[in-house]
N, C-alpha and C positions, 0 to 999 in steps of 0.2 A: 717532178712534173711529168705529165702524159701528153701521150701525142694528140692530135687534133683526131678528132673522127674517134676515139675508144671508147669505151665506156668500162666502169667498175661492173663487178661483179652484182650489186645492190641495183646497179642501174639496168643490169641486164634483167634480173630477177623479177625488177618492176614493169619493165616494157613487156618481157613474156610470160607474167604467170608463173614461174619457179622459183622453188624455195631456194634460198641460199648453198642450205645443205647438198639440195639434188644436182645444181650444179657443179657443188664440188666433187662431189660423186660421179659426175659424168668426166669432169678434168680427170681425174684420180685411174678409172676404169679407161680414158684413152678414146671416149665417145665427142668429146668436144671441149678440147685443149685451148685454152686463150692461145693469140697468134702471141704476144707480149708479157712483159711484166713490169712494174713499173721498180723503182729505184730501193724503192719501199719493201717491194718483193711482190706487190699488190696483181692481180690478173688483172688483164687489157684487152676487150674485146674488141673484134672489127665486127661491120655488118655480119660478113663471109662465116663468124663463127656464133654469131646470133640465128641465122639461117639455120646451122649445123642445131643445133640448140633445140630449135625449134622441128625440127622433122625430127628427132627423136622424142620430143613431148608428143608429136603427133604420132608415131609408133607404138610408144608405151603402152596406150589403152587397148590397140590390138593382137597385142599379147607375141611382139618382135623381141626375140633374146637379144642377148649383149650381143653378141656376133652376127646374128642378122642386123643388126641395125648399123655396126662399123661396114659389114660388106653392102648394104644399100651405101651408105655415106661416103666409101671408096666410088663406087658405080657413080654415083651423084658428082662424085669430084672431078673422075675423070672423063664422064660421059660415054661411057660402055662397061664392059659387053651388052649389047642390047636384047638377048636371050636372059643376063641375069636380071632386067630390068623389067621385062617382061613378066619372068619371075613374082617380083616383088610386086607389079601391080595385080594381078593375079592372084597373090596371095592376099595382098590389103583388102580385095573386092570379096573376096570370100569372110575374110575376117569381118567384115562390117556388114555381109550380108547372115553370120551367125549373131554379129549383136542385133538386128535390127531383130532375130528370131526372138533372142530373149529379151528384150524392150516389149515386143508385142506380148508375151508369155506374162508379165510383170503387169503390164497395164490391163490385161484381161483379171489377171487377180485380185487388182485393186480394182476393178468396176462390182467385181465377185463381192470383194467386202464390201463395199462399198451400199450394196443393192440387197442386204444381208437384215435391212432394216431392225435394227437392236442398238 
């Protein structure tokens, strides 16, 4: 039996968007540990470690190593140092403002073929 408020692994997968495997892989590597386990041996998720979950899905695509993303999710936990935090926004704004470069780079090429008439 599980406790009230948990969810499986399956359940987490489906509310966010990740594969089974990627969250085992994030348990595994020490990025987002269930708080729980059930009797079964099964993973037990709280909100607290869905959240966790989910800021490293949103890291991934801006190209955060394993270790940036445990030291944001420390900083996250404990609510400081506000110079690493700082940090980290800083670097995500810069990161999103190199994909929006090549987003733009990508859509000018498909208007290219696009206008290629053949």
């Amino acid at each position: 039996m599980r406790e009230a408020g948990t969810l499986q692994i399956g359940e987490v997968a489906d509310r966010i968007g990740l594969s089974l495997r990627t969250i085992r892989h994030y348990d595994e590597v020490g990025l987002a540990v269930p708080s729980a386990r059930s009797d079964g041996g099964f993973r037990l998720y709280v909100e607290a470690d869905v959240e966790r979950l989910r800021v490293v899905m949103q890291m991934k695509p801006l190209g955060f190593s394993l270790e940036e993303m445990r030291e944001l999710l420390q900083v996250l936990a404990d609510g400081g140092p506000a110079d690493r935090l700082t940090h980290f926004r800083t670097a995500a704004a810069e990161r999103v403002a190199g994909l929006h470069r090549q987003l733009a780079t990508a859509e000018a090429f498909a208007e290219r073929l696009a206008s290629t008439g053949q």
